[in-house]
C-alpha positions in Angstrom: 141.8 122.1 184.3 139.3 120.4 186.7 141.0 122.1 189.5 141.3 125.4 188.3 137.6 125.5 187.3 136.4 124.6 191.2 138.6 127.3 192.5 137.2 129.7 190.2 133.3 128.5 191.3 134.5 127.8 195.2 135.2 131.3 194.9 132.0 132.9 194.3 129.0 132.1 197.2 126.4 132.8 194.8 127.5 129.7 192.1 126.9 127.2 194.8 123.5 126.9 194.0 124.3 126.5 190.7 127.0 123.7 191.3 124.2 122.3 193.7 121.8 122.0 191.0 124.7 120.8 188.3 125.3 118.1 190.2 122.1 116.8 190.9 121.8 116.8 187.0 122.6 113.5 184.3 125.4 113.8 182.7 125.5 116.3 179.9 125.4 113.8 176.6 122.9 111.2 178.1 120.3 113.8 179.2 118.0 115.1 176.6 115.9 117.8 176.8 112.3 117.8 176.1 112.8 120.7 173.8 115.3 119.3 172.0 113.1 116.2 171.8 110.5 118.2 170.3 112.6 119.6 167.9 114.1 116.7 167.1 110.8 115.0 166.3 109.6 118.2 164.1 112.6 118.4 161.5 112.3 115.8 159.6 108.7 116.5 159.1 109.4 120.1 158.3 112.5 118.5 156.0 110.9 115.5 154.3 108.8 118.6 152.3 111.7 120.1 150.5 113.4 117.0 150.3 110.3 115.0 148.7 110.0 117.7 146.1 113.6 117.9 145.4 113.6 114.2 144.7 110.4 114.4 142.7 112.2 117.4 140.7 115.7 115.1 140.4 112.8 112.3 138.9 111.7 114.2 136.4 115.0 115.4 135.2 115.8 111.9 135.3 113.1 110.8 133.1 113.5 113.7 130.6 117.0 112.7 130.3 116.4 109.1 129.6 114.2 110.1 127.5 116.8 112.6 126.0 119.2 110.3 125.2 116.4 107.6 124.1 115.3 110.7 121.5 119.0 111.2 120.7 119.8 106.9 120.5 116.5 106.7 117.8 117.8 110.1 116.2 121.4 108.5 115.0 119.9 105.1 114.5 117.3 107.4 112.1 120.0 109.0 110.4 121.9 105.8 110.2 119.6 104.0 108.4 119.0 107.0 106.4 123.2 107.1 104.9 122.6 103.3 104.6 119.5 104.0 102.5 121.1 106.7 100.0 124.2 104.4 100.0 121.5 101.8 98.5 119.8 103.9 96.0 123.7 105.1 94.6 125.1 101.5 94.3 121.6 100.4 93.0 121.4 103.8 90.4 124.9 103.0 89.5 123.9 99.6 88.5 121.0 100.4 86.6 123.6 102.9 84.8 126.3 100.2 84.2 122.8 97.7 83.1 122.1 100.7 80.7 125.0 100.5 79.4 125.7 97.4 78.9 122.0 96.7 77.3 123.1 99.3 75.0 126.3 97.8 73.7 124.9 95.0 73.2 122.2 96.5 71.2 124.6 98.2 69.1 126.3 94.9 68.8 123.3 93.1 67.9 122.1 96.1 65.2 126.4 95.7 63.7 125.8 91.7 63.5 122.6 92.6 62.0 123.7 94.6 59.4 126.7 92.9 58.1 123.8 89.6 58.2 121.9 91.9 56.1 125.0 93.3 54.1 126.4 89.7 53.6 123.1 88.5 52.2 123.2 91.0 50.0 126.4 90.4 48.4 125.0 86.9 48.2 121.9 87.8 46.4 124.3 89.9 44.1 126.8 87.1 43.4 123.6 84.6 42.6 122.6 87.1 40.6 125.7 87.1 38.6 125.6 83.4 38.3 122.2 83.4 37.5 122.3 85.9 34.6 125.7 84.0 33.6 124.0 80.6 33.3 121.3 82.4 31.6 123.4 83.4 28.9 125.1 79.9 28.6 121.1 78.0 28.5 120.4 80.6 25.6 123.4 80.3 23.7 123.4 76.1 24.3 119.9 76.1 23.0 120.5 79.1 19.8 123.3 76.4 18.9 121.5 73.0 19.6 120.3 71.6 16.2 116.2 71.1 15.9 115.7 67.2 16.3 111.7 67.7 16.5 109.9 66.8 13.3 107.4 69.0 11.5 104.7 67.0 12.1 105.7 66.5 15.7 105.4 69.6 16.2 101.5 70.3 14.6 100.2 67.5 16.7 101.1 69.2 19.9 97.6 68.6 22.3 96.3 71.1 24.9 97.5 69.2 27.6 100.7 69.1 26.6 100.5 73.2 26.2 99.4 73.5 29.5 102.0 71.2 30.9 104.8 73.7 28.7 103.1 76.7 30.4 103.3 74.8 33.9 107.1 74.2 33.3 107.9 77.7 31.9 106.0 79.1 35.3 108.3 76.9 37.9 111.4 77.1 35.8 112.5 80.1 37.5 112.0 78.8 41.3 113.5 75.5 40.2 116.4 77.1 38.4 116.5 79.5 42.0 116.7 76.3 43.6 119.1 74.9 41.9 121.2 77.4 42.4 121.3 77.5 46.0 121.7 73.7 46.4 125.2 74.4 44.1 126.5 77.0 46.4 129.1 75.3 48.4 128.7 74.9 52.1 130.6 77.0 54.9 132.7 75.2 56.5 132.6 76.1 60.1 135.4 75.6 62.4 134.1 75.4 65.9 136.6 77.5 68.8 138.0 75.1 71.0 137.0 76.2 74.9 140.4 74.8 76.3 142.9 76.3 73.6 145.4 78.0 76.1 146.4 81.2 74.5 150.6 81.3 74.7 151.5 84.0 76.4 154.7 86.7 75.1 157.6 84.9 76.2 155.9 81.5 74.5 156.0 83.5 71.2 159.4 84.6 71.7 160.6 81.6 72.2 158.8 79.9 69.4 159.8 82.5 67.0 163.4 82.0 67.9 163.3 77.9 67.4 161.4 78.5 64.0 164.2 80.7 62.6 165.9 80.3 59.5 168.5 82.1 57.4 167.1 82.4 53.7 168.3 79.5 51.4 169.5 77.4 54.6 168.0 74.1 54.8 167.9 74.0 58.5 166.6 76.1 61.1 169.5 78.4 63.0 168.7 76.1 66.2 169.2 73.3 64.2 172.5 74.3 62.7 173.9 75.4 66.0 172.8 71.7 67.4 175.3 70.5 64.5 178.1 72.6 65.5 180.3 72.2 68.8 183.3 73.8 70.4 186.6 71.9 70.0 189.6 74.3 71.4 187.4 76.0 74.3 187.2 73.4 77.0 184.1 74.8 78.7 182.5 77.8 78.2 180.8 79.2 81.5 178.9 82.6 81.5 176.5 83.2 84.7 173.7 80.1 83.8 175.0 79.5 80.3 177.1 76.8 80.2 178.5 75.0 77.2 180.6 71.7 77.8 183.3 71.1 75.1 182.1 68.5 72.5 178.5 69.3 73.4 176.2 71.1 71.2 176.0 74.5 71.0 172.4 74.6 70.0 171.3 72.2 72.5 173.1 74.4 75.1 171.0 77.7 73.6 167.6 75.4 74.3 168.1 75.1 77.8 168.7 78.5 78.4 165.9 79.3 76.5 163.7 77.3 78.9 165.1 78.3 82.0 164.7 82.2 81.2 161.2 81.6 79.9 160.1 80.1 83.4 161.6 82.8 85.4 161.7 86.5 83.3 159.5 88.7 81.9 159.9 89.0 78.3 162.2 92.5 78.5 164.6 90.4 81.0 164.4 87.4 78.6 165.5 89.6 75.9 168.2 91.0 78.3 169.9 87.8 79.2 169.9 86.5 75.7 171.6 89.4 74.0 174.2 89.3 76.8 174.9 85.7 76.8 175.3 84.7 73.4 177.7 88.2 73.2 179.5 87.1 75.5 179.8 83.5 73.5 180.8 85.2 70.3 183.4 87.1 71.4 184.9 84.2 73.3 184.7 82.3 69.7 186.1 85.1 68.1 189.2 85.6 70.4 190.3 81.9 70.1 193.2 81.5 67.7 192.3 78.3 67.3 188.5 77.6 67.3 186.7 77.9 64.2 184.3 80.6 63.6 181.7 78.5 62.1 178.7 79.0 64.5 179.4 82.7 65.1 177.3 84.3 61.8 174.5 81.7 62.9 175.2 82.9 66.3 174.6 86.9 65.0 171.5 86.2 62.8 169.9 84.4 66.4 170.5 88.2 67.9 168.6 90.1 65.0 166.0 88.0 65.7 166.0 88.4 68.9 166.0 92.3 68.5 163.5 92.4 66.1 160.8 90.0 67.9 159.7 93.3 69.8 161.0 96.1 69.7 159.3 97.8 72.6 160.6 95.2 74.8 164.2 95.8 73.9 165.6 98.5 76.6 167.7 101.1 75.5 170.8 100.1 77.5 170.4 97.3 76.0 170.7 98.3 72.3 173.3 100.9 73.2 175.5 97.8 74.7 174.9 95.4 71.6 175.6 98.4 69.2 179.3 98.8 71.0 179.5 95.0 70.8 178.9 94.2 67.1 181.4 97.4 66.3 184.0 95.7 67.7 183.0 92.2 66.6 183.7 94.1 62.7 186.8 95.5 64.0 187.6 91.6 64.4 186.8 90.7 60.8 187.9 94.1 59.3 190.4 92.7 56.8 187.0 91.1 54.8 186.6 94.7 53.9 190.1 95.5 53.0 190.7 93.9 49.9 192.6 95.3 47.2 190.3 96.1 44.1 193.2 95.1 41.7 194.5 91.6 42.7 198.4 92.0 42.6 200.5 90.6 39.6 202.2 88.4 42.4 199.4 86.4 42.6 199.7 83.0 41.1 196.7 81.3 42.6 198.8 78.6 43.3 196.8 77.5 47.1 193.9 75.7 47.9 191.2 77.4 45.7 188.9 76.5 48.9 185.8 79.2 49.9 184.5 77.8 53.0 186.1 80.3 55.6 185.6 83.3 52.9 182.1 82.3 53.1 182.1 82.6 56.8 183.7 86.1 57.3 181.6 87.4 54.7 178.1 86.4 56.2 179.5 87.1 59.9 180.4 91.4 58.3 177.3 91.1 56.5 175.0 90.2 59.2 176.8 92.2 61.9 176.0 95.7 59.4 172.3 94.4 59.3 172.4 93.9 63.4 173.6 97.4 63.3 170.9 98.9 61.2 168.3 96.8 63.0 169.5 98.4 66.4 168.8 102.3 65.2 165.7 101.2 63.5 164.9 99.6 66.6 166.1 102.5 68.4 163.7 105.1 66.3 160.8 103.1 67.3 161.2 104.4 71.3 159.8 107.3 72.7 161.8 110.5 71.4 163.2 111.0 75.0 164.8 107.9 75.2 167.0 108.9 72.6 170.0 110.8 74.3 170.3 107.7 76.2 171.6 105.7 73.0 174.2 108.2 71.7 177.3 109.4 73.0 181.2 109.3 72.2 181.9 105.9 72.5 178.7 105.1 69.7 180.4 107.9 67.1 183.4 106.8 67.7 182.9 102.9 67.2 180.7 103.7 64.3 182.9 106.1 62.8 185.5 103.5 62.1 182.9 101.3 60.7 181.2 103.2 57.8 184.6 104.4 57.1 185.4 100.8 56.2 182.0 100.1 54.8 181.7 103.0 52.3 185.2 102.6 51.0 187.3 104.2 48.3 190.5 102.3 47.4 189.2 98.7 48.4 186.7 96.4 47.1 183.2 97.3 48.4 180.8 94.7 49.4 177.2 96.0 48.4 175.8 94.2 51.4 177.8 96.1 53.9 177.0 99.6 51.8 173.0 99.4 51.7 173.3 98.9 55.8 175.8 101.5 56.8 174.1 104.2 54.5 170.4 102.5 55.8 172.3 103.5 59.3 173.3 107.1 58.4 169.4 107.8 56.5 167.7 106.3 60.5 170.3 108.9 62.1 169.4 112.1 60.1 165.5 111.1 60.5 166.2 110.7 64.9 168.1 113.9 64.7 164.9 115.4 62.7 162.4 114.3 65.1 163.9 114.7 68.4 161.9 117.4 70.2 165.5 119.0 70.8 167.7 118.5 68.2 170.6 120.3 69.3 171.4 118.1 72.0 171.6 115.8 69.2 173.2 117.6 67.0 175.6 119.4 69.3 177.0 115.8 70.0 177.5 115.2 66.1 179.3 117.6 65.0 179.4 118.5 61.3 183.0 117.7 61.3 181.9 114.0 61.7 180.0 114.4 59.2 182.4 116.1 56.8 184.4 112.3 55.7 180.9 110.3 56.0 179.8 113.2 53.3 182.7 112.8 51.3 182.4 109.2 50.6 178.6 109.6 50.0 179.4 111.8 46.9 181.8 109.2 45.9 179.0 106.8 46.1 176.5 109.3 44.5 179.1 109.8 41.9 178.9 105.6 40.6 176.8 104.9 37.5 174.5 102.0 37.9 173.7 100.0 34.7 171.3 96.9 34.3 173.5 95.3 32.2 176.3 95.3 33.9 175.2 95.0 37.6 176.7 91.1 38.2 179.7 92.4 36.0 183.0 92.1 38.1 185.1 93.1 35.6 183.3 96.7 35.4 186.0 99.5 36.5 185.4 101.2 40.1 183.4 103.4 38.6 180.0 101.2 38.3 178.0 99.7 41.2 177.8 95.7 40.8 177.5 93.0 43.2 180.4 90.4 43.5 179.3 86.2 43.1 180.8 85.7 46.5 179.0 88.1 48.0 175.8 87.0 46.3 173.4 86.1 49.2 170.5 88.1 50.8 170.9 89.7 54.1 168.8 89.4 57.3 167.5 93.0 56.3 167.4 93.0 52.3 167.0 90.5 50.0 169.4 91.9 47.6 170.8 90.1 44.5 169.5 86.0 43.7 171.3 84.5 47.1 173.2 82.5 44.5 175.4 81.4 47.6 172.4 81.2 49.7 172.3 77.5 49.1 175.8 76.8 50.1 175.3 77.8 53.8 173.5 74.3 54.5 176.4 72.8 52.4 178.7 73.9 55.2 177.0 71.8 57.8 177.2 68.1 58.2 174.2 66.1 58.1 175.4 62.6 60.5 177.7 64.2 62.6 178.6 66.9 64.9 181.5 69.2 63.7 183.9 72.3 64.7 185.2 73.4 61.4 182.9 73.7 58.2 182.5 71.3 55.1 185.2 72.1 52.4 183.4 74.3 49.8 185.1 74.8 46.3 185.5 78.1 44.4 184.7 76.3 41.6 181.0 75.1 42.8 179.9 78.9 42.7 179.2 78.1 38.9 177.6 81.7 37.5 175.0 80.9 35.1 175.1 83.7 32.4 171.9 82.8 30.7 170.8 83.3 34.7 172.6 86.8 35.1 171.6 88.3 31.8 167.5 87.6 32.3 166.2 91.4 32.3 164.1 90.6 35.3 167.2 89.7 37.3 169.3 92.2 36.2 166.7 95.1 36.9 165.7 94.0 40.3 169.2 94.2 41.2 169.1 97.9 39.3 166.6 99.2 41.1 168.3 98.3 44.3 171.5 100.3 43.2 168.3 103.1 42.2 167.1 103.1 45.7 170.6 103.3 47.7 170.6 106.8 45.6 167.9 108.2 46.6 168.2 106.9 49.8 171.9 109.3 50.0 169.7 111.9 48.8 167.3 111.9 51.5 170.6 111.9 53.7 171.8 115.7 52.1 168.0 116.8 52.3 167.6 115.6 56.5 171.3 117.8 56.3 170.1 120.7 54.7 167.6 120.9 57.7 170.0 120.0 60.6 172.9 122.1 59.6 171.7 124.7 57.6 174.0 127.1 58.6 177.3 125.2 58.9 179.6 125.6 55.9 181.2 122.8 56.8 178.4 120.5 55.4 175.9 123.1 53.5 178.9 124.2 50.5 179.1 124.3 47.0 180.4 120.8 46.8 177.2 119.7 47.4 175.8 122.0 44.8 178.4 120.7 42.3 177.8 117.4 43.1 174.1 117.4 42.8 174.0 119.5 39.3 176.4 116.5 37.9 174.3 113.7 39.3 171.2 116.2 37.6 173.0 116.7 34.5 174.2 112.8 34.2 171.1 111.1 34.6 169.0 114.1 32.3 171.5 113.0 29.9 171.0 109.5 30.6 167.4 109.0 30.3 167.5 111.2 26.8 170.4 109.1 25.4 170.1 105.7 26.4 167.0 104.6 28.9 163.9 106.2 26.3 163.9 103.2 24.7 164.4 101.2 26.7 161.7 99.1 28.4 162.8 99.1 31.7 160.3 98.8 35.2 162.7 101.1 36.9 162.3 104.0 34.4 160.1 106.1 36.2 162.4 105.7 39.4 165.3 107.2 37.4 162.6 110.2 37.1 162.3 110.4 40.5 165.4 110.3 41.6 166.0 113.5 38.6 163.0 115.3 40.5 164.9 114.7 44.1 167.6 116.2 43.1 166.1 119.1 41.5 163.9 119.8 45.3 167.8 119.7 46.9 169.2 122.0 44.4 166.4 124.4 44.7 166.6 124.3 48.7 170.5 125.2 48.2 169.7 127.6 45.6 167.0 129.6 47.6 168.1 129.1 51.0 171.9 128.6 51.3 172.9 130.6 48.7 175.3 132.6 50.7 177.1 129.5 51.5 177.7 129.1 47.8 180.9 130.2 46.5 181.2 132.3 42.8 183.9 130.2 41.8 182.0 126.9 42.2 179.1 127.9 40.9 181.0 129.1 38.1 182.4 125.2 38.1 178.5 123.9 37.2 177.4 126.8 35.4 176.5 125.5 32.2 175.8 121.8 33.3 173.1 123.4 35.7 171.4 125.7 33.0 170.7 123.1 30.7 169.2 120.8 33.7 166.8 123.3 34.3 166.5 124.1 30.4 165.6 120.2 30.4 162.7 121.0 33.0 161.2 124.0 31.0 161.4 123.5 27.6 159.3 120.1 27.7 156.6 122.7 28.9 153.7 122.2 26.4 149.9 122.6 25.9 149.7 119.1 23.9 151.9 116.7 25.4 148.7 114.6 26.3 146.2 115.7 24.7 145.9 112.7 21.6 145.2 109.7 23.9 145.9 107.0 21.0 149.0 108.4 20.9 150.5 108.0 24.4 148.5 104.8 24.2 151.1 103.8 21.6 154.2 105.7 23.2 153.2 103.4 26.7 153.3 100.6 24.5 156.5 101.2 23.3 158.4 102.4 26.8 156.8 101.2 29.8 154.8 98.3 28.6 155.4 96.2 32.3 153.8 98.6 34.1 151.1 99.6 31.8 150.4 95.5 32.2 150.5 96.1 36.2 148.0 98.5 35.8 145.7 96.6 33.2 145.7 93.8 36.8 144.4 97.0 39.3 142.0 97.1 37.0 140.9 93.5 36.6 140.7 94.1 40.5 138.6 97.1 40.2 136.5 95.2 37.5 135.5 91.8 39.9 134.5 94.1 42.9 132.7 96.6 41.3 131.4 93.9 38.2 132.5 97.2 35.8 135.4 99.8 36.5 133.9 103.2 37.4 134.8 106.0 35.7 136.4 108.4 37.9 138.9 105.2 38.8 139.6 104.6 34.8 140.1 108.5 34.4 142.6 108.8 37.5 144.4 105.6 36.1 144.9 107.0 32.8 146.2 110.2 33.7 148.5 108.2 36.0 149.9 106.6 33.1 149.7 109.7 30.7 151.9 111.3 33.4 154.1 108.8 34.1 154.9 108.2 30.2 155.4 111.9 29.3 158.0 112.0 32.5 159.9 109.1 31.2 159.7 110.3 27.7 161.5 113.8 29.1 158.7 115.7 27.1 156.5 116.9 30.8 157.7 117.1 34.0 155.3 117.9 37.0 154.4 121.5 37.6 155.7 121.8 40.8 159.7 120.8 39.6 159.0 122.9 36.6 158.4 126.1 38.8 160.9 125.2 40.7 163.6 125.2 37.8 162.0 128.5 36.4 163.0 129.7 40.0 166.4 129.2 40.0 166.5 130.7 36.4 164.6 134.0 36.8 166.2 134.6 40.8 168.0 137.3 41.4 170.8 135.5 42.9 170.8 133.2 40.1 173.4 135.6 37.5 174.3 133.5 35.3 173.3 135.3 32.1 172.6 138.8 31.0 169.1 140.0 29.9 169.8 139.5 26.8 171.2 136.1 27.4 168.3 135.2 28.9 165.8 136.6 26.3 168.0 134.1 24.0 167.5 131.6 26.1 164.0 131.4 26.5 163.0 131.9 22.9 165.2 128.7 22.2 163.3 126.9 24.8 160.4 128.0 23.1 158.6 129.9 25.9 
């Protein structure tokens, strides 16, 4: 490039100069001109001006934003402090509030303590009072009596000072007779709370509740019998944690698991593990040919216990599985309920006349029907959603085959085993009644189910129940009485005198452990006649027979509301069967119990009246399930039933009170006596009885007399029977029949 740039200069004469004067010259970057020296030296003068004023500008900005943020910082930290303030007032408001509050309460409290302080010393006052005015009246009366022993002339020299000494006693007598009185009252005795009393907790109490058990008339707790007892054919019985060695007691066994669970579970799992455990040990007892079934009803009255301790805690699933269980534990022991009610004439009586296994079998069906009813009263106490959860196919089934052999026809019936299955029937009705859908219920049940259950009930309904005749064995079929060797109370009902009760302790061994049961004659269950005739006995047992009645009533009036339309259940046997029942115990009452003096009168009346309410309910609201023919069959039996209700319609029944005084004398003395002890009640808390008690009492009586006497029945059953009479549907008689009819009531 060099050379080509001197060609193109060599070329031209006139550049010489120039090159001349170029190379005479500095370099080109080492020489500086002046001008650009000048320059140089003016610019940053003339750019120092903008930039010093840029940099004051970039200063200020900088100062206003440090101040800025510093504003911004002490704005936040304001507002901090500010939510940190309010949150102070609210928790410090709050508390004042709760303070408030709580000074209040205890300002109610203290006002509460203070009245019942003030309430309690007035009842004081009153009762010193009383005893003041009663010792009173004994100081008047002990000086009216006292002889004079003061002479005449005693008496005239009597000096002032003495006087005045008299008039000085008469003044303090009061404050020291006041005195006296207090210093008699007896002294509270207060027992101070102990600080370090540890409160046991649920499963404590279920576990003390189960140790503490006992079976009426046994002398031993069940614990304590099943320590006694020991398996002799079963070499060991193993169940999850339950283990039972053989030779080893049973009870003791039962006390160890009882520990262990109440470390570890809750009370519902306690409750659990103990129903399945000791099922589990029955039925292995009960399956042995060869062991002896001795600890097995002990074994069933532990489980009703266990049930019944609380009943929220028992699970549903639970129940359900127990209910299945003790079905077919009586499916075991069915043949105690299949005895012949005539003993055949090939029956010499020739064996052993021993009772001890009898004995056995009969406690472990009676208890098992009371484990049943227990379960479904049990049941009724859940929420009413729980209750689809119980019943299904398998429960009707199992049970089916149970009340069939409970509520028997052609064998012997065991009272025991009656009250429970019909108790079980009565808690079924009421669940199907207050379900909040009962036609899941009652879709499931179907009325042919109930169609044999209702059959046998009417035979039931049908029995006559007399008082003196209710320990009678020789009585036909046809009369409800209890058997001696069934004669022991129940885990539900204390039915009967538990005559055998006693002999459940004689069939443990005191010194030993055992595997079959003490040998117990037939001819130790000695029946005391003096003992079996005693009214009081006698009409206990009455009014239990009185009370299975109308406990089968309530049973056809749940019915009338479940199945009202189903002919299969809602018929005119029921309408025959309740105008005979009417019509029997009308006739009854009139013939043979008016003079009597019996404490279950006026239930007799009641159970008259209940089956008057069904009748009615059939009459007015079923009648199209009613056929002509079988009302035809009760025709006259029913119109002189209701007759019965009308005709004892009077003005004056009781209006002469002296002469229902003398008619309660005479019929229903024992309660007229209860009554006179409400009163004697009435009479120490109120010092006198008021009136409006005393009138209420005696129209109670007046009432309850006329009903028994079958002169005045309650307006309500009399309206009812007048119903029947004058409904349409009701065409029994003609107009003129009717006319008749009434003028011979007298109405």
């Amino acid at each position: 490039m060099r050379q080509e740039a001197s060609c193109e200069f060599s070329s031209d004469d006139d550049d010489d100069d120039i090159l001349l004067e170029l190379g005479t010259r500095p370099p080109r970057f080492t020489q500086v001109p002046s001008s650009s020296v000048a320059l140089e030296t003016q610019l940053p003068a003339a750019l120092s001006a903008p930039n010093s004023t840029s940099n004051k500008k970039s200063d200020n900005e900088n100062v206003l934003m440090n101040q800025l943020n510093k504003a911004q910082g002490e704005a936040s930290m304001l507002r901090d402090k500010m939510n940190f303030l309010k949150i102070e007032r609210e928790k410090e408001k709050n508390s004042q509030v709760i303070k408030a509050s709580e000074l209040q309460a205890k300002h109610l409290q203290e006002l509460a303590k203070l009245k019942q302080e003030l309430q309690k010393l007035e009842d004081e006052k009153k009762f010193l009072q009383m005893e003041a005015r009663g010792k009173s009246k004994k100081e008047v009366t002990a000086t009216a009596n006292a002889p004079s022993t003061a002479s005449p002339a005693n008496t005239k020299t009597i000096t002032p000072d003495s006087s005045s000494v008299a008039i000085e006693a008469k003044t303090q007598s009061p404050r020291l007779k006041k005195r006296r009185i207090n210093d008699s009252l007896p002294k509270k005795n207060i027992v101070p709370l102990n600080p370090n009393r540890i409160i046991p907790d649920e499963t404590s109490l279920f576990l003390e509740s189960l140790l503490l058990h006992q079976i009426i008339g046994a002398n031993l707790s069940t614990v304590e019998i099943l320590n006694r007892l020991k398996l002799e054919h079963i070499n060991e019985f193993n169940f999850k944690n339950f283990v039972i060695s053989k030779g080893s007691p049973i009870g003791k066994s039962i006390v160890f698991l009882l520990l262990r669970c109440k470390k570890t579970l809750t009370l519902d799992r306690f409750i659990d593990t103990l129903l399945e455990d000791i099922a589990v040990l029955i039925k292995e007892i009960s399956l042995h040919p060869h062991e002896s079934k001795l600890a097995v009803p002990f074994l069933v009255a532990l489980m009703h216990q266990i049930i019944q301790f609380r009943p929220s805690a028992t699970h549903n699933l639970a129940l359900k599985d127990c209910f299945l269980f003790i079905c077919d534990l009586i499916k075991i022991y069915h043949h105690v309920l299949k005895i012949p009610i005539h003993e055949p004439n090939m029956d010499l009586h020739v064996g052993p006349q021993i009772f001890q296994y009898e004995l056995i079998e009969y406690l472990v069906i009676s208890y098992s029907f009371d484990l049943l009813e227990t379960i479904v009263r049990v049941l009724q106490s859940h929420p009413k959603q729980t209750y689809m959860e119980f019943f299904d196919e398998n429960i009707l089934r199992s049970f089916e085959f149970v009340y069939k052999l409970a509520l028997t026809i052609s064998y012997k019936p065991m009272i025991n085993v009656i009250f429970s299955a019909v108790g079980v029937l009565n808690v079924v009705t009421n669940i199907t009644l207050n379900m909040e859908n009962p036609s899941d219920l009652k879709s499931l049940i179907s009325s042919s189910w109930w169609r044999d259950c209702i059959t046998r009930l009417y035979s039931l309904l049908e029995k006559e129940v007399k008082s003196g005749d209710a320990y009678d064995e020789k009585v036909d079929n046809t009369t409800l009485h209890m058997s001696k060797f069934h004669n022991f109370f129940g885990l539900v009902r204390n039915i009967g005198d538990n005559e055998l009760g006693g002999l459940i302790s004689k069939l443990i061994y005191d010194d030993r452990l055992q595997s079959i049961p003490r040998v117990i004659s037939k001819e130790d269950i000695l029946v005391d006649n003096d003992k079996f005739v005693a009214p009081i006995i006698n009409y206990k047992l009455e009014r239990w027979f009185l009370k299975l009645k109308d406990e089968i009533l309530n049973i056809f009036e749940n019915l009338l509301m479940i199945y009202g339309d189903d002919t299969n259940i809602i018929n005119g046997e029921m309408l025959i069967h309740t105008s005979e029942f009417l019509s029997r115990e009308q006739a009854l009452m009139a013939e043979r119990y008016v003079g009597q003096d019996s404490p279950n009168l006026d239930l007799r009346c009641h159970l008259i009246e209940h089956t008057l309410t069904i009748i009615y309910r059939l009459w007015k609201d079923h009648f199209k399930q009613l056929r002509e023919e079988q009302i035809k069959q009760v025709e006259s039996q029913l119109i002189m039933s209701l007759w019965r209700f009308l005709v004892c319609k009077t003005e004056n029944v009781t209006a002469n009170e002296r002469e229902m005084r003398d008619h309660r004398h005479l019929i229903d003395s024992l309660h007229d006596l209860t009554i006179k002890d409400q009163a004697s009640y009435y009479e120490d808390a109120f010092e006198e009885l008021p009136e409006y008690i005393e009138e209420e009492l005696k129209v109670e009586l007046n009432n309850r007399t006329a009903r028994i006497m079958q002169v005045k029945y309650d307006e309500k059953f009399q309206e009812m029977a007048r119903s029947i009479l004058e409904s349409k549907s009701f065409d029994l008689t003609t107009l003129e029949e009717a006319d008749s009819l009434y003028i011979s009531m007298g109405l």
